[in-house]
C-alpha positions as CSV (number, residue, x, y, z in Angstrom):
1,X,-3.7,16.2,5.1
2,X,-0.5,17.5,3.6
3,X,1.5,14.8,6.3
4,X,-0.8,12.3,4.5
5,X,0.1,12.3,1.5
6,X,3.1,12.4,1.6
7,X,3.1,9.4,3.9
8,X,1.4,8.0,0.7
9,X,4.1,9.1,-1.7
10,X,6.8,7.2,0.7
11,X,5.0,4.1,0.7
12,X,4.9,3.8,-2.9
13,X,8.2,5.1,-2.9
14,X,9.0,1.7,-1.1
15,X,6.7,-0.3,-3.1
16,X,8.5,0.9,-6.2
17,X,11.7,-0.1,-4.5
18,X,10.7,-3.3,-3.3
19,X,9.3,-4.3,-7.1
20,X,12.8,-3.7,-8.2
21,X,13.9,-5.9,-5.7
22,X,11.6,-9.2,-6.3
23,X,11.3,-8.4,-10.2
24,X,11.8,-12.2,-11.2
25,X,11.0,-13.9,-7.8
26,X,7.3,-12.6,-7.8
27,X,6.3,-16.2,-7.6
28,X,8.8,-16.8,-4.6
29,X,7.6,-17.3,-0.6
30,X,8.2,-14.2,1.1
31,X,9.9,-15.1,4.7
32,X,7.0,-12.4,6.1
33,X,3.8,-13.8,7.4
34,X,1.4,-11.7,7.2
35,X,-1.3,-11.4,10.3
36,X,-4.8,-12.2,8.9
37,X,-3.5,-14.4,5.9
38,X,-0.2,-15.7,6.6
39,X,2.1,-16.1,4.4
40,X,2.5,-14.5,1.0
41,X,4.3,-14.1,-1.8
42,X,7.2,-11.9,-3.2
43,X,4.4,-10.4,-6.0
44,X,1.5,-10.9,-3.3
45,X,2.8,-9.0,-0.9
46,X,3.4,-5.9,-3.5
47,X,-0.1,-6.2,-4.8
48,X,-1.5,-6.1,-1.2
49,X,0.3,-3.1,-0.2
50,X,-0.5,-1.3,-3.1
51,X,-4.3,-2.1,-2.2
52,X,-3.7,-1.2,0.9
53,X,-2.2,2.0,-0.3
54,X,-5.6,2.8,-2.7
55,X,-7.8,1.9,0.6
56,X,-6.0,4.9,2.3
57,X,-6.6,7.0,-0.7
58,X,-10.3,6.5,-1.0
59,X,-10.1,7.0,3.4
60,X,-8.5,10.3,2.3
61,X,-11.4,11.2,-0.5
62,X,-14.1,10.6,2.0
63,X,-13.1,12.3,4.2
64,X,-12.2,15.5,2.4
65,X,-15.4,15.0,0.9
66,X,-17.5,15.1,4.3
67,X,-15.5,18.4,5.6
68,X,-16.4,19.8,2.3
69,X,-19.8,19.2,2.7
70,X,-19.7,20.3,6.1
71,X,-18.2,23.6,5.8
């Protein structure tokens, strides 16, 4: 759990990083395609990986939540 989170915390460690970086150029291609999509935007490509992000949180919640319940 604890290697979790913190995997977390250095993604949006990165994502705060990278939002630095395009701040301005949100509206700009990316040079990234992206598997299922294809290609994205500077600002996209933030706002996907924070969903992404949330998506592993709620993973974690459900999970902590069903061990609870089973202990």
């Amino acid at each position: 759990r604890e290697a979790l989170l913190e995997r977390i915390a250095k993604s949006q460690r990165v994502l705060e990083r990278g939002a630095r970086t395009v701040a301005g150029h949100e509206l700009d291609p990316c040079p990234l395609d992206h598997p299922l999509v294809g290609r994205l935007r500077c600002g996209e490509w933030l706002a996907f990986a924070g969903v992404h992000d949330v998506m592993h949180l709620a993973q974690l919640h459900q999970l902590a939540a069903r061990l609870g319940a089973g202990a």
